[in-house]
C-alpha positions, 0 to 999 in steps of 0.5 A, a space after each residue: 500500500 501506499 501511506 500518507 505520512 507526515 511528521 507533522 501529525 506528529 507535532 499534535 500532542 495533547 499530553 501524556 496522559 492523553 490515549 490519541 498520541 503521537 506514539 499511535 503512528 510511530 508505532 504503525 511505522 515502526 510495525 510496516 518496517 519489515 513489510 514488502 511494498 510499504 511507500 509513503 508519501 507526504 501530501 499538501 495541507 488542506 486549505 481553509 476553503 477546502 475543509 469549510 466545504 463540511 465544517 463552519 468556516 467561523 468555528 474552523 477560525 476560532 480553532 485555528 486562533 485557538 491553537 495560535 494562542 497555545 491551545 488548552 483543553 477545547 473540551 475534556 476529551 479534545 486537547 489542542 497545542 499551537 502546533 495542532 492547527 497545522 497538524 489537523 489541515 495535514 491530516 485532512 490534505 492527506 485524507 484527500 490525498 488518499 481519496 485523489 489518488 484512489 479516483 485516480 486509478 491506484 488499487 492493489 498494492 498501491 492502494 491509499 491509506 492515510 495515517 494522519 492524526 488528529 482523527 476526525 469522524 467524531 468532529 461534526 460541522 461546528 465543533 470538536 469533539 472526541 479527539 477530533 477538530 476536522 472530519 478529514 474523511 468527510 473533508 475528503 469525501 467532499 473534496 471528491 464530489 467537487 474535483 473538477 477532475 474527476 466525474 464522482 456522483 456518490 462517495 459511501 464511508 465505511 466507519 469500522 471504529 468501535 466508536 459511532 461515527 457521529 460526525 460524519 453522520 451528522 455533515 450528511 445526514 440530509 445528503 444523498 450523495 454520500 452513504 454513510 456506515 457505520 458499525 459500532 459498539 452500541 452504547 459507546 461513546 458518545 452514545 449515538 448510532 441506533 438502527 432507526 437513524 438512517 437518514 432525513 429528507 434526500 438523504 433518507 436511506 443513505 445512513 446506516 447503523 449497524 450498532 453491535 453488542 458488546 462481546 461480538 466478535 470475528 464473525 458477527 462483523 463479517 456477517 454483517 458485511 456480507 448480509 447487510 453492509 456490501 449489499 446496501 452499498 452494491 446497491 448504493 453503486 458508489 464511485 468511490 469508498 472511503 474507510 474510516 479505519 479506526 481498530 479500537 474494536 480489537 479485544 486488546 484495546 483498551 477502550 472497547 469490549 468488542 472482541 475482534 482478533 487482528 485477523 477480522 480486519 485483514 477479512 474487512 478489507 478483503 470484504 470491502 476490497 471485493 465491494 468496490 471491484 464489483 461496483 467500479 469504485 476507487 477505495 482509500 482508508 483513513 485513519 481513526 482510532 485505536 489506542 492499544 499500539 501494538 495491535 494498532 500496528 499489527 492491525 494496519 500492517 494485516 490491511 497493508 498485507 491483505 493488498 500484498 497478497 496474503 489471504 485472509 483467514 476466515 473465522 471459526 466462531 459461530 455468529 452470535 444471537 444477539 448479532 443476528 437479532 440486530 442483523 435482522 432489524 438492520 435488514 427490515 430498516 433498509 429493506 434488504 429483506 
């Protein structure tokens, strides 16, 4: 894979105590060393005009002067320093970036992935939240659907973070340009999410849930891949997917009960992979969360592999009651049935 990386990603530090650390990416780096195929690229910051195409232009000021006067605490989870506003317009340059070169043809080995820092999907479009400041994959999806060079009419995000991706539902919640999923923990932070949430006026439809119980492993997520998630978007027929990779649903982080081994996200990838094949789609990957370093790593370089060539194992567990109940209200919402 090809990686979007830039040092100053790593200039954002909200502290030692804080779980969203620099380290989160030197450890990703340190994890691809001995892997075949592995390039970075560094790619522009994102402009002002470009991320106020999801975010308010007066709350995106008030970040950028927030950080200029030495940052602080924008709310108890979400810490910035002076160098953080240089890092968001990074993270969400190389969100685009990903998304540019996936629209430009770039797939298999050289599929995009951008690991910037801050994340994003929790950041909607007047405030920060959750770690996040900007949305950088819905800046990126944005950035798709207005790129004079490229003819896209609908972009699908893919949020596999153990957290709901509330803000990127919320920026296009009445849009039926973007379809937006995500599978989440159900009652995690910041507690949104539920099945009934799928969209309003155009957009109506074009948001999906898929709110898993705590314990659900392997299989449920891949259960609900082939039964309602790869569906709905061959149905959806996208130009481009975007993956908000977030790998806090691994049973070692620290953060979620969801019980994922690394290898469930070698099959996601493989899922997502055969998806965007079979609709003619570019797919790219940016990165959320996942605080464990070690499975981070570990997690990230099995996507990279999955693209080098190594097929993934499938599960032995059997799906879940409770995954399957949800699975079932998930496919009468949206008429899958």
């Amino acid at each position: 894979m090809r990686f979007g990386y830039s040092n100053t990603c790593l200039e954002h530090d909200p502290g030692p105590r804080h779980p969203e650390t620099p380290d989160r990416l030197r450890a990703i780096r340190e994890g691809l060393k001995r892997k075949h195929g592995v390039e970075y690229v560094e790619a522009d910051p994102a402009s002002l005009e470009t991320i106020s195409g999801v975010h308010d232009r007066s709350y995106l000021e008030d970040v950028r002067e927030f950080c200029a006067d030495g940052g602080g605490n924008w709310d108890p989870d979400t810490t910035a320093v002076e160098e953080t506003w240089d890092a968001v317009r990074m993270s969400a340059g190389l969100a685009c970036w990903a998304a540019d070169r996936a629209l430009d043809g770039d797939d298999g080995r050289e599929t995009p992935f951008s690991i910037g820092r801050p994340p994003g999907h929790h950041a909607i479009y007047d405030d920060a939240m959750g770690f996040c400041f900007v949305n950088n994959v819905a800046v990126a999806a944005q950035w798709a659907l207005d790129a004079d060079a490229y003819d896209v009419d609908r972009v699908a995000i893919v949020d596999w973070d153990v957290h709901h991706g509330n803000g990127t539902q919320d920026i296009f919640y009445d849009r039926e340009d973007v379809f937006v999923v995500s599978v989440h923990e159900a009652g995690l932070y910041p507690g949104t999410g539920a099945v009934e949430e799928t969209g309003a006026g155009d957009g109506e439809g074009t948001t999906m849930n898929v709110p898993m119980p705590a314990g659900a492993a392997d299989s449920g997520y891949v259960a609900a891949f082939e039964r309602a998630i790869v569906p709905a978007l061959e149905d959806y027929n996208p130009d481009l997917v975007l993956v908000s990779a977030g790998f806090d649903a691994h049973r070692h982080d620290p953060i979620s009960r969801i019980r994922l081994t690394s290898e469930a996200y070698a099959l996601l990838t493989d899922r997502i992979r055969s998806l965007t094949t079979s609709v003619d789609a570019g797919l790219a990957f940016v990165l959320e969360g996942g605080y464990g370093l070690e499975v981070l790593a570990e997690c990230v370089a099995l996507v990279h592999e999955t693209f080098d060539g190594r097929d993934p194992l499938g599960p032995d567990d059997e799906v879940d009651e409770k995954v399957t109940e949800l699975l079932e209200e998930v496919l009468a919402v949206h008429d899958l049935e």
